[in-house]
N, C-alpha and C positions, 0 to 999 in steps of 0.2 A: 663557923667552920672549925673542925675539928684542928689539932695539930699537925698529924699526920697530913691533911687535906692540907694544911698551910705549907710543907713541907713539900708534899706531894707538885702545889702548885710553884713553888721558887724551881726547881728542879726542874718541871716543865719546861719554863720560861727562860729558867738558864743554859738549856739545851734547843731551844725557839733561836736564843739570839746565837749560838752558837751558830747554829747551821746559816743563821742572815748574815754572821761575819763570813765565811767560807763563801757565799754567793746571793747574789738578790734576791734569785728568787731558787725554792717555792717559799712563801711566807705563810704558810698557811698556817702552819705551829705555832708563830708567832702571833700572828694574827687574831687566833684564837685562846690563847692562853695571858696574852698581857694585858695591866691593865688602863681601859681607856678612859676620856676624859668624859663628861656628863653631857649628852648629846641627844639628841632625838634623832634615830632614823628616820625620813620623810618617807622614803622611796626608795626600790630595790628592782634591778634586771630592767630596768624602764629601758625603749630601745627608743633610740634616737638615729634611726637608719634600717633599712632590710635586712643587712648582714648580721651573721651569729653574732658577729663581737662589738658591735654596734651598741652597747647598753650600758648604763651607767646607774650609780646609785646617787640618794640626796640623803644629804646630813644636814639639818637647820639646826640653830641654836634652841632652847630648850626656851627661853626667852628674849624675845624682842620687841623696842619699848615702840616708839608713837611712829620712828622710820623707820623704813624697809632696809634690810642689810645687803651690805655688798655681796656678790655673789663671787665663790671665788672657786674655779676649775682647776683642779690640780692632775698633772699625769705622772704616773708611776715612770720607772725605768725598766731595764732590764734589754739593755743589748737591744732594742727592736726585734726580739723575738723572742719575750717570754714576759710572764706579770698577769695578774688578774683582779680587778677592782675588789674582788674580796678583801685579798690579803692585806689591802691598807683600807680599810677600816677606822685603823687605830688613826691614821694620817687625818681623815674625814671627818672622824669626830676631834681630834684635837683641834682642827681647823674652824668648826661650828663650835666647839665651846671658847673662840675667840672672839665669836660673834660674826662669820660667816655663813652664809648657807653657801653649801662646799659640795660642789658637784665631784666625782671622781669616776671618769670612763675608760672604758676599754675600750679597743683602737685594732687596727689590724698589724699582725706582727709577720715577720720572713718566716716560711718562705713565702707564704699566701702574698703579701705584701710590702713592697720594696719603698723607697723612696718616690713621690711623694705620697703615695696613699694614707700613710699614719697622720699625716699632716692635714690631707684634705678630710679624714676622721677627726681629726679633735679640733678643727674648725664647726664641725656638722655638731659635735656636742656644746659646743660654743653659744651657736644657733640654739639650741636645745635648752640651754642655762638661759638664751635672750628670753625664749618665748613661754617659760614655765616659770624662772624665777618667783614670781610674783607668787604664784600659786604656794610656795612655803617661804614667804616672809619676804621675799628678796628682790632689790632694787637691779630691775637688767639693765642700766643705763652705767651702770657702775659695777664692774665686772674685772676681775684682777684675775691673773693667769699663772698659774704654779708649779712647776714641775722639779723630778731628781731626774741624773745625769740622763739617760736619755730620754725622757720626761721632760728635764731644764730643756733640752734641744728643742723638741716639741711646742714647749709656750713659749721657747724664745722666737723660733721661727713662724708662728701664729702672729705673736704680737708682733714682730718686728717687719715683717712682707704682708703689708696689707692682704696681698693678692688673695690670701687662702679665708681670710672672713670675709670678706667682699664677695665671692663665690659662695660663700654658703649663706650669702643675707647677711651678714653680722656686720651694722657701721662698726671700722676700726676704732672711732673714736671714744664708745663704750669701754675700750680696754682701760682702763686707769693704772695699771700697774702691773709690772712683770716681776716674779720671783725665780730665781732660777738657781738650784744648789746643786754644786760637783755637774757644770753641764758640759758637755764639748760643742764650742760654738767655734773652733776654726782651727780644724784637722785636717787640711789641704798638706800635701797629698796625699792621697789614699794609701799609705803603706800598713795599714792594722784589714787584718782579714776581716773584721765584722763590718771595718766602713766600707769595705772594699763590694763588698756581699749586698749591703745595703745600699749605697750610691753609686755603684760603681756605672750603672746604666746611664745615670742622670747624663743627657747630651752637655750641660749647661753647668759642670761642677762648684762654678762661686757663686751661683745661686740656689748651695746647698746649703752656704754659712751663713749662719745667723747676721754676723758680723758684715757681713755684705748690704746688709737689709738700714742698717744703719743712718738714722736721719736726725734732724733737730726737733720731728713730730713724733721721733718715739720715746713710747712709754716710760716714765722713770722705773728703774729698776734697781730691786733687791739682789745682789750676787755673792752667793759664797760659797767657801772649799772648804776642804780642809790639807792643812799644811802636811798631813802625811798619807795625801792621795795619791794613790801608782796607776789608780785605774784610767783615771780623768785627770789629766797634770794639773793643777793652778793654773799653769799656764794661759786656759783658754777662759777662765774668769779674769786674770788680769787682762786679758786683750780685748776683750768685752769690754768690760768696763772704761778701759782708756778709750775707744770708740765712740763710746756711749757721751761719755764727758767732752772729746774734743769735740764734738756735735752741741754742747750744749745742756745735754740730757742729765739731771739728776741722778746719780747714782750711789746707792751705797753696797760697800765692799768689803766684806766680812773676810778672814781669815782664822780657822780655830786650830789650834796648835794644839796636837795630839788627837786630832779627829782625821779618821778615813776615809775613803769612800761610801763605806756601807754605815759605819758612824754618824756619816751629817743625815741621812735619812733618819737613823737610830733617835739620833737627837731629838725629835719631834715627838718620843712617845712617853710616854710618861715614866718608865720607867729608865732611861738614860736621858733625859732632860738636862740633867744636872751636868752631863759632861759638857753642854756647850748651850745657849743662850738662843739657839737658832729663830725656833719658833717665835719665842717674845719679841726679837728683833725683828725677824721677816714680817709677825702681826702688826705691830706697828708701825713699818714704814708703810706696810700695803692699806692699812685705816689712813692712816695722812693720807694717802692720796689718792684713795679711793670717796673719800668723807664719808 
């Protein structure tokens, strides 16, 4: 590559993360201009349901030795009503060069889609990671679940209320591990207009939170923030977590000082890696216990 071309591309990229610091999504700049980790795309637009947005992509590792890899589904954020498995990509493949095959779907967002719809979708991709895994390396009995802020909501409430894989066929006990970064797991009461928009229908409000769902059979979990998130307070990963523990439940609880909102996503791609440890940590606690 030329200079200019080297040139050309920092610039991009610097102007990629610019606009992801200013908001989640579109990522699409970013997506396409940074760069990612050594991955094999498996699979692209695979539907996993009727609906348009019902589709997800596969990212396997590039090498896998004599056993099958854990398979681990990751959900984007963006407010429940924006995101597209494109733009994290870069999430997918760093997740398969950890030695995942890394499901990443898209779900139905507001207004098409309120509470719980997103939930009984990325149950349905769930099922979809059970019944294909195999087909690109991957072990469905051992199945770990990953999401950013509202994303983290998503696998938290997946993995933590059986009800929504039991409905789509998925034994819960397949789940081995939750990861959940910057996620709001217990925002009672509704005073933010997006929760307000999104849950506000629900008959049933404390079996919106995560943190409800809470038992001494759920999954050990990965949770972290970052200490200078305005979007999603600490708040609701400290309260997770202390739930999680008074129950029993393994937890580790990350806090990165001087990371944001859109930062602890940031963190996973290769090129801000170095501001915070996220990836390496969330990898490895989800291999422990995923095996």
């Amino acid at each position: 590559m030329s200079q200019t071309g080297r040139v050309t591309r920092r610039v991009s990229l610097t102007a990629a993360a610019a606009a992801l610091a200013s908001a989640c999504a579109p990522l699409s700049m970013f997506a396409t201009f940074t760069p990612k980790d050594p991955a094999m795309r498996s699979a692209r637009n695979v539907a996993y349901g009727p609906q348009a947005r019902q589709r997800l992509d596969v990212y396997a590792p590039r090498r896998i030795g004599g056993q099958a890899a854990p398979v681990a589904v990751f959900f984007y954020g963006g407010s429940w009503d924006t995101g597209r498995r494109q733009d994290y990509n870069w999430v997918g493949q760093a997740l398969a060069s950890r030695g995942f095959v890394t499901v990443v779907p898209d779900y139905g967002l507001y207004p098409a889609v309120r509470y719980p719809g997103f939930l009984e979708d990325g149950a349905r991709a769930v099922r979809w990671a059970q019944d294909h895994a195999a087909e690109y390396g991957g072990d469905p009995s051992r199945i770990v679940l990953a999401g950013h802020s509202a994303g983290a909501y998503n696998a938290a409430m997946i993995a933590l209320d059986p009800r929504y894989l039991t409905a789509a066929g998925v034994d819960p006990r397949h789940v081995k591990a939750l990861a959940g970064l910057s996620g709001p797991y217990d925002f009672l009461p509704l005073t933010d207009p997006i929760a307000q928009r999104t849950f506000g229908e629900a008959e049933d409000l404390a079996a919106t939170q995560p943190t409800t769902f809470v038992t001494p059979a759920s999954p050990p979990a990965f949770l972290a923030t970052g200490d200078d998130d305005t979007m999603v307070y600490p708040k609701n990963t400290v309260k997770l977590a202390a739930k999680l523990r008074a129950a029993g439940v393994e937890v580790r609880e990350e806090h990165y000082p001087g990371i944001d909102h859109v930062r602890m996503v940031l963190a996973l791609s290769r090129p801000f890696r170095g501001r915070a440890p996220v990836l390496q940590q969330m990898s490895e606690f989800l291999h422990a216990h995923a095996g």
